[in-house]
mmCIF file of the C-alpha atoms, coordinates in Angstrom:
data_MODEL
# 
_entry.id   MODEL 
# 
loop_
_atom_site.group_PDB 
_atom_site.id 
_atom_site.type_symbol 
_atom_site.label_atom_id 
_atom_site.label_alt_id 
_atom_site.label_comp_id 
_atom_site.label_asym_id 
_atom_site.label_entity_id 
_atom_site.label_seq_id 
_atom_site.pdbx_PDB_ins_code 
_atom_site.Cartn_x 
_atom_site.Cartn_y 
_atom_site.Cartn_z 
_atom_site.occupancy 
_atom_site.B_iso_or_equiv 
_atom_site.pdbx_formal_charge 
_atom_site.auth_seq_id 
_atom_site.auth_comp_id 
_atom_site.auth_asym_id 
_atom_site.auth_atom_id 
_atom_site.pdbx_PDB_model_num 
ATOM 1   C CA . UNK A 1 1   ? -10.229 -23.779 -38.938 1.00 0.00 ? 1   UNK A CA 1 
ATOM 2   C CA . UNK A 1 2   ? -13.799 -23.250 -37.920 1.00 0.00 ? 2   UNK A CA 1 
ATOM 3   C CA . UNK A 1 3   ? -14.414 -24.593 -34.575 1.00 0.00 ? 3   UNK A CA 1 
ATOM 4   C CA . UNK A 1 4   ? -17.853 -26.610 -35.094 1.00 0.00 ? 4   UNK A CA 1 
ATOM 5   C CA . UNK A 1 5   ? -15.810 -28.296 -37.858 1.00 0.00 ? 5   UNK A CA 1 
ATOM 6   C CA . UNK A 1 6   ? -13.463 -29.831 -35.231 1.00 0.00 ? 6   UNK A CA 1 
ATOM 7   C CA . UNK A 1 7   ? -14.804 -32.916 -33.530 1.00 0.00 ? 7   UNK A CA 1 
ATOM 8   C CA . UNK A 1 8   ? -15.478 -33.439 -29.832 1.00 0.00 ? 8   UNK A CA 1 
ATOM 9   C CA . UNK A 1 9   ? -12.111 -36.105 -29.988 1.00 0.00 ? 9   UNK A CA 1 
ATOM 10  C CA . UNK A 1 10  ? -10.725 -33.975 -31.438 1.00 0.00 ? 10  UNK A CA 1 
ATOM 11  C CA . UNK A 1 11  ? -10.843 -31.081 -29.142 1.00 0.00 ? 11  UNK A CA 1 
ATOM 12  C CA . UNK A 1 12  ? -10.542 -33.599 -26.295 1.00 0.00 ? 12  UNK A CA 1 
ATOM 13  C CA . UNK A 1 13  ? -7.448  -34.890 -27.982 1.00 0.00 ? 13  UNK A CA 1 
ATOM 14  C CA . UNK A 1 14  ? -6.061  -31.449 -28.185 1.00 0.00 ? 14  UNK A CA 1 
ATOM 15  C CA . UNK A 1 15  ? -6.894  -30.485 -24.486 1.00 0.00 ? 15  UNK A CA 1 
ATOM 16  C CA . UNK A 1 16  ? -4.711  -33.682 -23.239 1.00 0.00 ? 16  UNK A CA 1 
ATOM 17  C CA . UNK A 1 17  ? -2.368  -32.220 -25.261 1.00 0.00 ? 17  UNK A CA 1 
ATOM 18  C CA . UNK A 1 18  ? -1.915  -28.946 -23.228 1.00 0.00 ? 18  UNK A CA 1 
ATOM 19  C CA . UNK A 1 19  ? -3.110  -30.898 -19.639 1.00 0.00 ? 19  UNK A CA 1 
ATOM 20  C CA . UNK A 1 20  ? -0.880  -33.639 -19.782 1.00 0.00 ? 20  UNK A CA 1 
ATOM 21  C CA . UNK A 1 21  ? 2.572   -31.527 -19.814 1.00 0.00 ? 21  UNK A CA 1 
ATOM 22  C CA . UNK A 1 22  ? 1.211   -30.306 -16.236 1.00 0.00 ? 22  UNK A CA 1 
ATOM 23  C CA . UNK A 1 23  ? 2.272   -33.790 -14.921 1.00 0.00 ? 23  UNK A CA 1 
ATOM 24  C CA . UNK A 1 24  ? 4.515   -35.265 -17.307 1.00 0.00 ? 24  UNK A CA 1 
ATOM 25  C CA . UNK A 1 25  ? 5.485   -32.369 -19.228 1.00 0.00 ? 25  UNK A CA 1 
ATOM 26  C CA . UNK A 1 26  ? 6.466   -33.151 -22.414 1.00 0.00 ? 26  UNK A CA 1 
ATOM 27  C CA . UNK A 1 27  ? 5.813   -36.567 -23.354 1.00 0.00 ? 27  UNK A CA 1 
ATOM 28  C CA . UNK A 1 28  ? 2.165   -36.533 -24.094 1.00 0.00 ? 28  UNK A CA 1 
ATOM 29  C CA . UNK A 1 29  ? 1.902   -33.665 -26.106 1.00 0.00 ? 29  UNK A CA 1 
ATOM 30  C CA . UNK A 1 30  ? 4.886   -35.545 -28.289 1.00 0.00 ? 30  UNK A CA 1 
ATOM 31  C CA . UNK A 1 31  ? 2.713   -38.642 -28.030 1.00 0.00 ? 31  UNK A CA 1 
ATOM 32  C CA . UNK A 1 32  ? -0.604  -37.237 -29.472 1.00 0.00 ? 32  UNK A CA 1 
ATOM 33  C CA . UNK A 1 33  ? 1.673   -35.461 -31.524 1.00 0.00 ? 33  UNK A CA 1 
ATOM 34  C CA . UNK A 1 34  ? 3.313   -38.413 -33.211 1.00 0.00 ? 34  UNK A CA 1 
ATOM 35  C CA . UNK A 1 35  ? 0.132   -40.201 -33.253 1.00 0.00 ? 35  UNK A CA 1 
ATOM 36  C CA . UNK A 1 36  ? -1.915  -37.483 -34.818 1.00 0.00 ? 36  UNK A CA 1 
ATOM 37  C CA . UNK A 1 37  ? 0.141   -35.010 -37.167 1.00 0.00 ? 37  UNK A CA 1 
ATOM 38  C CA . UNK A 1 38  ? -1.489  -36.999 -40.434 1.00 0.00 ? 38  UNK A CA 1 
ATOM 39  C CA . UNK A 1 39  ? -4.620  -37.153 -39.348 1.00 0.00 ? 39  UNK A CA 1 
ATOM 40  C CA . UNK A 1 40  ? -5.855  -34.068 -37.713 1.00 0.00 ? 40  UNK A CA 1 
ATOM 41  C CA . UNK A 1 41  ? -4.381  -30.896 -38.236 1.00 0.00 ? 41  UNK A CA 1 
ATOM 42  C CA . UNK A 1 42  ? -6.129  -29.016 -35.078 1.00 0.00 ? 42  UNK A CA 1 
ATOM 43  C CA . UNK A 1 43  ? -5.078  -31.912 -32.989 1.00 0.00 ? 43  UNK A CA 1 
ATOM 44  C CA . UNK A 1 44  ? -1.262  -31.582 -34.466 1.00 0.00 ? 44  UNK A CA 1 
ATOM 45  C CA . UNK A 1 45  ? -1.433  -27.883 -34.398 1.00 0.00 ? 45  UNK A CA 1 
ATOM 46  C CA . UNK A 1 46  ? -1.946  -27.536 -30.802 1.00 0.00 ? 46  UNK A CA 1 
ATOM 47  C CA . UNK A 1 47  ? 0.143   -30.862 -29.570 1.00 0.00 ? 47  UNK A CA 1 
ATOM 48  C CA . UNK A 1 48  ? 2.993   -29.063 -31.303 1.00 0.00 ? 48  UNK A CA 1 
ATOM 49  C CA . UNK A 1 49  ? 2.298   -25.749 -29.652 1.00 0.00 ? 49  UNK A CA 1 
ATOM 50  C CA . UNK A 1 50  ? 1.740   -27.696 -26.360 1.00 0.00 ? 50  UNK A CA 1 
ATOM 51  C CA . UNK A 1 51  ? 4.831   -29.506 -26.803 1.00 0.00 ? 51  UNK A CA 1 
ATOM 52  C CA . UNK A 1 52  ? 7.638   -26.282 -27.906 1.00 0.00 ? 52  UNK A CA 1 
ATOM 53  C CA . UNK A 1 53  ? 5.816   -24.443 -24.354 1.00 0.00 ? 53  UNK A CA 1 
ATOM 54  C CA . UNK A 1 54  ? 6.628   -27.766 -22.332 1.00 0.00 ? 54  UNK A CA 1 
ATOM 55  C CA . UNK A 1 55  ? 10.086  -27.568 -24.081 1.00 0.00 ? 55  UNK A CA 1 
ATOM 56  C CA . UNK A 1 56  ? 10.434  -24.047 -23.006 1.00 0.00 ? 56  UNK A CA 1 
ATOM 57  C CA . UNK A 1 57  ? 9.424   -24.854 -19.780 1.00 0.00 ? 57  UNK A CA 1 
ATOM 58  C CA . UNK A 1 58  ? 11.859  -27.699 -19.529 1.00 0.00 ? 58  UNK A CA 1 
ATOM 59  C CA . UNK A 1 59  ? 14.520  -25.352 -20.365 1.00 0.00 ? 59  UNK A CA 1 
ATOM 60  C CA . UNK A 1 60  ? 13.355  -22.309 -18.087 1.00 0.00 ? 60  UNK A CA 1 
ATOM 61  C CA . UNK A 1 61  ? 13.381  -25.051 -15.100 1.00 0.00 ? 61  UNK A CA 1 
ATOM 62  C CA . UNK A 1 62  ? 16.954  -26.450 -15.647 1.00 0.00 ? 62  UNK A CA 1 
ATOM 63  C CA . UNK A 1 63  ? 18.363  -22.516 -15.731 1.00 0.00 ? 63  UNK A CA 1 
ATOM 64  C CA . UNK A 1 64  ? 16.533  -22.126 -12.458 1.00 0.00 ? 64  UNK A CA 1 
ATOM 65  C CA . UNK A 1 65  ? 17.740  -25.091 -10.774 1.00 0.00 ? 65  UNK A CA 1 
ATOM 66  C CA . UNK A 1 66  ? 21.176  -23.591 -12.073 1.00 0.00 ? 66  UNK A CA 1 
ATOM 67  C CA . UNK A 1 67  ? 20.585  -20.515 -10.998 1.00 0.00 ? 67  UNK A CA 1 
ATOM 68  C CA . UNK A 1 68  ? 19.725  -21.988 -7.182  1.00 0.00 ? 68  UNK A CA 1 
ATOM 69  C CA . UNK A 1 69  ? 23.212  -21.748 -6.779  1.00 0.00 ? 69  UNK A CA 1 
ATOM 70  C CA . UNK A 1 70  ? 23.181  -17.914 -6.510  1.00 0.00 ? 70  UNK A CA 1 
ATOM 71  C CA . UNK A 1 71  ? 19.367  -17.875 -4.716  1.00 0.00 ? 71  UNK A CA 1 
ATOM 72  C CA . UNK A 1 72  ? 17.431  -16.495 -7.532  1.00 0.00 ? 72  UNK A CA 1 
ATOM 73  C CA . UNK A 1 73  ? 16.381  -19.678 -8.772  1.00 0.00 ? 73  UNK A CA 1 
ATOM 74  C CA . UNK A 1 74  ? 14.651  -20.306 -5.423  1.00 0.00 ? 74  UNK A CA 1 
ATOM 75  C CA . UNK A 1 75  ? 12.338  -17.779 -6.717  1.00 0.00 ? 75  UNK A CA 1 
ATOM 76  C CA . UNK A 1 76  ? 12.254  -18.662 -10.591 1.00 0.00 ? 76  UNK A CA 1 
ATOM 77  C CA . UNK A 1 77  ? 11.497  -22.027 -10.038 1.00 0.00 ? 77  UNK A CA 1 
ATOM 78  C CA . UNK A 1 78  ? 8.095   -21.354 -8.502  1.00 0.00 ? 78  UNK A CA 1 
ATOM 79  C CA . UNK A 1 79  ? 7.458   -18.749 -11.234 1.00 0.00 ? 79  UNK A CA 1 
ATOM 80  C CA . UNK A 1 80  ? 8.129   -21.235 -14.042 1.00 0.00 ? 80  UNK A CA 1 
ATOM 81  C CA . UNK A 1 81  ? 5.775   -24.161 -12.227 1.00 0.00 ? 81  UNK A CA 1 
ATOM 82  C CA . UNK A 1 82  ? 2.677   -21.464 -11.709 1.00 0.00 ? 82  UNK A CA 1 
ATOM 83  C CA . UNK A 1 83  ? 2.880   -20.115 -15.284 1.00 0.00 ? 83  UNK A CA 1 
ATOM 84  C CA . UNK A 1 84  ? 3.076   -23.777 -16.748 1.00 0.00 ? 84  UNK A CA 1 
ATOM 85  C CA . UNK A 1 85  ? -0.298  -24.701 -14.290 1.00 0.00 ? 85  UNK A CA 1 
ATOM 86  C CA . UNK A 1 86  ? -1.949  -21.423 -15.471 1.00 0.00 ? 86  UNK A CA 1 
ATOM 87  C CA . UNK A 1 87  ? -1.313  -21.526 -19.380 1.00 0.00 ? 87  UNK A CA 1 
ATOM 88  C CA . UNK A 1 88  ? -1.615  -24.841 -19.287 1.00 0.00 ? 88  UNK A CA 1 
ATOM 89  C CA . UNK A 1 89  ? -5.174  -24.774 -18.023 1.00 0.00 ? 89  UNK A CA 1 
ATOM 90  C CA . UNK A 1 90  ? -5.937  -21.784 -20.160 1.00 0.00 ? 90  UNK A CA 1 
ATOM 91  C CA . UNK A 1 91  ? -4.554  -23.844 -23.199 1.00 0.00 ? 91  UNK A CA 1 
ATOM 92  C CA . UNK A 1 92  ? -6.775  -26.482 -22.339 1.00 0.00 ? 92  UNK A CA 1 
ATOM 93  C CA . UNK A 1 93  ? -9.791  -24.884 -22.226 1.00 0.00 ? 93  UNK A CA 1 
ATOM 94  C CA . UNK A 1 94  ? -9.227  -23.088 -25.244 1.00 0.00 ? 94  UNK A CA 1 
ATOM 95  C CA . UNK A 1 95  ? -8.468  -25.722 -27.228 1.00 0.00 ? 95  UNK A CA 1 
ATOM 96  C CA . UNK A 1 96  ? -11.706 -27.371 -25.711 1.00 0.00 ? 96  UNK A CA 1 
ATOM 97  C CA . UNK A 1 97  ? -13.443 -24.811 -27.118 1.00 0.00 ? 97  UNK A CA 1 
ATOM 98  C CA . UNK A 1 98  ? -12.143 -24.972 -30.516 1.00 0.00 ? 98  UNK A CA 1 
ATOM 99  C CA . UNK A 1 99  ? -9.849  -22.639 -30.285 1.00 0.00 ? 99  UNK A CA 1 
ATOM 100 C CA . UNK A 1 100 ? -6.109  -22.407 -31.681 1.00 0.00 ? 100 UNK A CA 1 
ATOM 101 C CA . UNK A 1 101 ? -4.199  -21.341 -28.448 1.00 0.00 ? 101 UNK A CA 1 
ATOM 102 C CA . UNK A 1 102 ? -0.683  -19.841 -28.692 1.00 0.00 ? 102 UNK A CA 1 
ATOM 103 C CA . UNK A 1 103 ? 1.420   -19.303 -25.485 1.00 0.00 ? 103 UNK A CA 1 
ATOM 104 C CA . UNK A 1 104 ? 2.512   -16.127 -24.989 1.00 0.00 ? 104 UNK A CA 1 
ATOM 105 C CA . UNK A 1 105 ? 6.165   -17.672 -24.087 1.00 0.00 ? 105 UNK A CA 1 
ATOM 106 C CA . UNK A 1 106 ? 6.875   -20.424 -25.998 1.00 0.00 ? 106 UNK A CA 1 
ATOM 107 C CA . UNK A 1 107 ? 10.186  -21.067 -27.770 1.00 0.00 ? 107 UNK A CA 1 
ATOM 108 C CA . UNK A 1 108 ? 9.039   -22.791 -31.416 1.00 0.00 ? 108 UNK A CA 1 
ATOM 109 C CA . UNK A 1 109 ? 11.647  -25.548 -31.949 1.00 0.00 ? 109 UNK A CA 1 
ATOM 110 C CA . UNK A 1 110 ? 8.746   -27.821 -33.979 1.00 0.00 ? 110 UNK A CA 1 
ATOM 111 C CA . UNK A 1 111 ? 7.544   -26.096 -36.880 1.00 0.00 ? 111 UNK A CA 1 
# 
């Protein structure tokens, strides 16, 4: 998809898609997910990227709060919350640009 194709809402759309999982992981990428997946396919492309990394990072923090129990999630933990503030931001402004963004460690659950 060529990026002067995709609409400033749309792009905006998309960015609150990747943002939003920073403080309430991942219900509003499922949100503009649900609300968009027939209507814009660069909006549901990167809500449903945003929302399998949010998953992933979901999953990575439970295992570390596990993990606490034998100290090494006291040092996951803060791992997993700086790489979701750092892709998250990078996603953001990627897909503010126009740009599909794919995370570099997201489990894909939502095809």
């Amino acid at each position: 998809m060529n990026a002067d194709s995709i609409s400033q809402d749309e792009k905006t759309m998309a960015l609150l898609a990747h943002l939003g999982g920073i403080f309430f992981g991942f219900i509003p990428s499922l949100v503009i997910w649900l609300i968009k997946k027939d209507s814009s396919a660069f909006v549901a492309d990167q809500a449903k990227e945003a929302l399998n990394f949010q998953i992933t990072v979901f999953i990575a923090a439970i295992a570390s709060w596990i993990l606490m129990f034998v100290l090494i999630g006291f040092v996951l933990l803060p791992i997993v919350m700086l790489l979701n503030l750092v892709l998250c931001i990078v996603a953001g402004i990627k897909a503010n640009s126009g740009e599909s963004y794919r995370y570099p460690f997201a489990i894909r659950l939502i095809k």
